[in-house]
DRENDO-1510 file (C-alpha; in Angstrom, 1 decimal, always signed):
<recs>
REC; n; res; u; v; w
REC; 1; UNK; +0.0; +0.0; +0.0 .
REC; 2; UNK; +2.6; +2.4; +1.1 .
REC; 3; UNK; +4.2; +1.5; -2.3 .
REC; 4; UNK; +1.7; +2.3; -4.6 .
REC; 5; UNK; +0.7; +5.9; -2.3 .
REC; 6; UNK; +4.5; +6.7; -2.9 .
REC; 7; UNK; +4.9; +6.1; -6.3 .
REC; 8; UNK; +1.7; +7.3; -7.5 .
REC; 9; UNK; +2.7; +10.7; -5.8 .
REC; 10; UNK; +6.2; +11.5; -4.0 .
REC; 11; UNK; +9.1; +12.0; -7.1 .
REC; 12; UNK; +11.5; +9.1; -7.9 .
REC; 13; UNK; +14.1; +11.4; -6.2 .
REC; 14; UNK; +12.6; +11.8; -3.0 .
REC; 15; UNK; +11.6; +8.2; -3.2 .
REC; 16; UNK; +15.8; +7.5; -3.7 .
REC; 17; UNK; +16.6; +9.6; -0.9 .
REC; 18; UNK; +14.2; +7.6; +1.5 .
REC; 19; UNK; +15.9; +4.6; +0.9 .
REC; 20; UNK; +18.6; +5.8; +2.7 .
REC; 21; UNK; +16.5; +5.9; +6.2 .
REC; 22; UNK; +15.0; +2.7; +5.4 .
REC; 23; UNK; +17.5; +0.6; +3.2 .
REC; 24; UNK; +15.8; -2.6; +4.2 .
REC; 25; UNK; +12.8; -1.2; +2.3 .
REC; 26; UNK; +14.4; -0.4; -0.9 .
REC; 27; UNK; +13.4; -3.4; -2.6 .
REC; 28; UNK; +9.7; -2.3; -2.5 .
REC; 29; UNK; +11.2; +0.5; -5.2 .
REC; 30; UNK; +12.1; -1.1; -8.1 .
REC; 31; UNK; +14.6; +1.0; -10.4 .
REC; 32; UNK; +14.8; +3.9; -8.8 .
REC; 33; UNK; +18.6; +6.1; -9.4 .
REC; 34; UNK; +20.9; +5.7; -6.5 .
REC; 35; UNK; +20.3; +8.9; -4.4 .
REC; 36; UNK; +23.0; +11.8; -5.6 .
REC; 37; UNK; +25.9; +12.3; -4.1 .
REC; 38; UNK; +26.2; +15.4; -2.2 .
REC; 39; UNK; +27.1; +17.2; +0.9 .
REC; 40; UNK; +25.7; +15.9; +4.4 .
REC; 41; UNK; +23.6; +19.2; +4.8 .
REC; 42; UNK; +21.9; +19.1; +1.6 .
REC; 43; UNK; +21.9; +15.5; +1.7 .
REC; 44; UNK; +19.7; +16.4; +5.0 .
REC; 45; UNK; +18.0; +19.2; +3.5 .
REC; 46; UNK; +16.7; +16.2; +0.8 .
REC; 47; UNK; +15.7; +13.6; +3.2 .
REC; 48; UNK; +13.8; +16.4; +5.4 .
REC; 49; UNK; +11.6; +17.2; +2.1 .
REC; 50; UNK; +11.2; +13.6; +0.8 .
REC; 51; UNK; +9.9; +12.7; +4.4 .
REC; 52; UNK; +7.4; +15.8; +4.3 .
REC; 53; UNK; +6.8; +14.8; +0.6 .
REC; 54; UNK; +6.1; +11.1; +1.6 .
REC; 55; UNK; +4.0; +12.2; +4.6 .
REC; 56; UNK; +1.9; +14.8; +2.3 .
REC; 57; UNK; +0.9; +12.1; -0.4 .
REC; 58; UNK; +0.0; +9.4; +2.4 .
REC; 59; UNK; -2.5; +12.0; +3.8 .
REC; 60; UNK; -4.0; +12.5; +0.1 .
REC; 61; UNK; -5.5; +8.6; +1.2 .
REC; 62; UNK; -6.9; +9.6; +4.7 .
REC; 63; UNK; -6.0; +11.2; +7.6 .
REC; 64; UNK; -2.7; +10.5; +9.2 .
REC; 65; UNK; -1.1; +9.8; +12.8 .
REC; 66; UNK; +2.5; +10.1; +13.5 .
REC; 67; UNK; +3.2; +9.2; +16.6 .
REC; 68; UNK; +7.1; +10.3; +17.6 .
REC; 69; UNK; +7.6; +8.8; +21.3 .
REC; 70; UNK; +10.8; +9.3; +23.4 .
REC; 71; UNK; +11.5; +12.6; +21.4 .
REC; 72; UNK; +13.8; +13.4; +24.9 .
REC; 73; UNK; +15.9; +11.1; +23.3 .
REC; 74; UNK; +15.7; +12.5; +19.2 .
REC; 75; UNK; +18.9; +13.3; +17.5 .
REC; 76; UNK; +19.8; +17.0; +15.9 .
REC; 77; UNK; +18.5; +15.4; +12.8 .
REC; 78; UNK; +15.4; +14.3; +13.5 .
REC; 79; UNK; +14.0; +17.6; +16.0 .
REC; 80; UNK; +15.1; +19.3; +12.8 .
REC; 81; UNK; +12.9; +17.3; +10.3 .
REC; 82; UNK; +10.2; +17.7; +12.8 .
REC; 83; UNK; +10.5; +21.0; +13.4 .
REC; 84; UNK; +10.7; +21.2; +9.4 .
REC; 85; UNK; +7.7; +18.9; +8.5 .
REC; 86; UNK; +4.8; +20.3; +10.8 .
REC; 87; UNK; +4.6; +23.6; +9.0 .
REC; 88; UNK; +5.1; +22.3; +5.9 .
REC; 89; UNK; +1.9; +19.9; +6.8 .
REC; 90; UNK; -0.1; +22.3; +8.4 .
REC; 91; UNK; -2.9; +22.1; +6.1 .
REC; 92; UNK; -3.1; +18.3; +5.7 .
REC; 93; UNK; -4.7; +16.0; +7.7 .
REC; 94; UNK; -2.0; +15.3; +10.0 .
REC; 95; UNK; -1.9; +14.6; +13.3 .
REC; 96; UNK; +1.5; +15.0; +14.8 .
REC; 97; UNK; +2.1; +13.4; +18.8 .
REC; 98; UNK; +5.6; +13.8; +19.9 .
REC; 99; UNK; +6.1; +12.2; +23.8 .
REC; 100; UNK; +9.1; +13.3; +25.9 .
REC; 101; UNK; +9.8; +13.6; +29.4 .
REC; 102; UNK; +10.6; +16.8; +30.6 .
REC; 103; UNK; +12.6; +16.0; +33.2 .
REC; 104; UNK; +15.0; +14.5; +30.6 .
REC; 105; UNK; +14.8; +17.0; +27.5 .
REC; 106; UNK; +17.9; +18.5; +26.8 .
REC; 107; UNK; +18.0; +22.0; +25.4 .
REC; 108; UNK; +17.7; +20.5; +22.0 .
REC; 109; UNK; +14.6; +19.3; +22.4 .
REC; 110; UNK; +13.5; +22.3; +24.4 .
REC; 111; UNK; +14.6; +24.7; +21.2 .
REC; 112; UNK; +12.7; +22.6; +18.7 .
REC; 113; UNK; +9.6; +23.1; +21.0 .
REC; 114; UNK; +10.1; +27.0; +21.3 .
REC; 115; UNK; +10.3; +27.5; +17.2 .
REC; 116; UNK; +6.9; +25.2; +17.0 .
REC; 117; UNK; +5.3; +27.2; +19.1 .
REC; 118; UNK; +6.2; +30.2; +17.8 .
REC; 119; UNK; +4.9; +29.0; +14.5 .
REC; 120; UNK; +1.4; +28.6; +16.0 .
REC; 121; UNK; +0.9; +25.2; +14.9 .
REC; 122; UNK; +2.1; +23.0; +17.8 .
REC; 123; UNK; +0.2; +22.7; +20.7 .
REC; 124; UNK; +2.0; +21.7; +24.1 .
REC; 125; UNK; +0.2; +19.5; +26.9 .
REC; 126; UNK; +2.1; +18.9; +29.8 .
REC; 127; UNK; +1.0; +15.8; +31.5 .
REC; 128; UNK; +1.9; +15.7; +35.0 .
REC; 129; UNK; +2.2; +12.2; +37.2 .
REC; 130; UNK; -0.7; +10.2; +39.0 .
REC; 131; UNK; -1.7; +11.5; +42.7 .
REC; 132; UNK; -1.7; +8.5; +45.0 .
REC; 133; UNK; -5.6; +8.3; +44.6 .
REC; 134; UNK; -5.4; +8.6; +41.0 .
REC; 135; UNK; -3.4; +5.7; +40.9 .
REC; 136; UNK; -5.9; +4.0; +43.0 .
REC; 137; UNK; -8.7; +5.0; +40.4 .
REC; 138; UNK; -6.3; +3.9; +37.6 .
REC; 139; UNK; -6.0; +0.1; +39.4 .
REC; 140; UNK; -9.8; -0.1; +40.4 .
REC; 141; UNK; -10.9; +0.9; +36.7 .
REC; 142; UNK; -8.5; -1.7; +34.9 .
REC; 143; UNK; -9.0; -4.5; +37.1 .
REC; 144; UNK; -12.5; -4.0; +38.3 .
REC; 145; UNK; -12.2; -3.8; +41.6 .
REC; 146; UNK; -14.5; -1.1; +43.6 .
REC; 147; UNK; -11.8; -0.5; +46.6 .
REC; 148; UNK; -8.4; -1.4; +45.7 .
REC; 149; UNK; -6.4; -2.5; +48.9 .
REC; 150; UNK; -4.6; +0.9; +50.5 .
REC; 151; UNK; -0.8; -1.3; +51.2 .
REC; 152; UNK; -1.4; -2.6; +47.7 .
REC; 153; UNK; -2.1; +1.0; +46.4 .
REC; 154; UNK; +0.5; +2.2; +48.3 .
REC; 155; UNK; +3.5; -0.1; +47.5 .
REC; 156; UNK; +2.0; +0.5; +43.6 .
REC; 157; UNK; +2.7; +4.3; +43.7 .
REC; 158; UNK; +6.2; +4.0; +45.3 .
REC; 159; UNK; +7.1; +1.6; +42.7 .
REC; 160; UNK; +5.9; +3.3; +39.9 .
REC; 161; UNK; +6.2; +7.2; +41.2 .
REC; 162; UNK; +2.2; +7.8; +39.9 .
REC; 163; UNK; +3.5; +7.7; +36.0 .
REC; 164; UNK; +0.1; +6.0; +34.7 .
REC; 165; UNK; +2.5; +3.6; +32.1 .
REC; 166; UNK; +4.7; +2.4; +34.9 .
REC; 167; UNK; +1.2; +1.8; +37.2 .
REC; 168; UNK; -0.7; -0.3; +33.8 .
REC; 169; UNK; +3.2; -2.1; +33.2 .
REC; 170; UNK; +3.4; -3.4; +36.6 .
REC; 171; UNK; -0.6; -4.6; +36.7 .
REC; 172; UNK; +0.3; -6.4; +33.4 .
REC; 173; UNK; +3.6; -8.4; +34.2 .
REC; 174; UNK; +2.2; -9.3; +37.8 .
REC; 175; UNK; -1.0; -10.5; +36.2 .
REC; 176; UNK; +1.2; -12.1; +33.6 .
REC; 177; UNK; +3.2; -14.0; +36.4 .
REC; 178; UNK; +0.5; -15.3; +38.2 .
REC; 179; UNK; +0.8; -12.9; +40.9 .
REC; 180; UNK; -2.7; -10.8; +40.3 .
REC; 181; UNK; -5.8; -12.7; +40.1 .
REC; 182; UNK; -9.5; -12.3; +40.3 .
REC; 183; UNK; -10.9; -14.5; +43.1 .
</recs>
């Protein structure tokens, strides 16, 4: 599908230069020209608009979801194509999510954040950890229980620190060892 989208609509070019992010994915391009040989920065500059490109014609279809996770964690390159790609998609139906942890963004991150916003298409939602009861709501609601135990609560939130993935991780592996049954 993603084969016939791209080269129904995204130049040969741009197509090359994407095999160079995915070169296990080349095969599903037949015949296209090696990409060009030229400096890193333009060679950059050419992924950057092959991806927004790529990202464009895929929306042509239906509406699209790019969901960027760990961004705390994102090279230069990539916070740049980001930071590239969202105006340049501003009128398609694209739905950007980008997760990162605050408390481990570098100023990198951080910079790319201030330009987005600044552009007036990025939105920033700060989600903050799970208070103690909240947790308790959380554990109730996913394993049906009216009145969770307070010690079990309680050793829950130190383990996991109220962050609602850590709190649905540890239900699931002490389910999944046996540990956490219905009775």
């Amino acid at each position: 599908d993603l084969r016939r989208h791209a080269m129904a609509r995204v130049p040969r070019a741009h197509l090359a230069e994407l095999t160079l992010l995915l070169p296990e994915r080349a095969h599903l391009f037949p015949g296209l020209p090696p990409p060009a040989t030229i400096p890193p920065r333009q060679r950059q500059e050419q992924l950057q608009q092959a991806l927004c490109q790529l990202l464009a014609s895929l929306s042509q279809e239906q509406p699209l979801l790019l969901l960027l996770e760990d961004l705390q964690w994102a090279d230069a390159a990539t916070l740049e194509a980001l930071r590239m790609a969202v105006p340049r998609l501003r009128d398609r139906p694209v739905l950007v999510i980008g997760t990162a942890r605050t408390e481990e963004s570098g100023p990198r991150l951080q910079e790319c954040s201030e330009r987005l916003d600044r552009g007036g298409n990025w939105q920033r939602m700060a989600l903050s950890r799970l208070s103690r009861e909240q947790t308790a709501l959380l554990t109730g609601t996913v394993l049906g229980w009216a009145y969770p135990t307070p010690r079990f609560i309680q050793r829950l939130y130190q383990e996991t620190q109220g962050n609602p993935l850590f709190v649905l991780e540890v239900l699931k592996g002490l389910y999944e060892e046996g540990l956490l049954a219905r009775s």
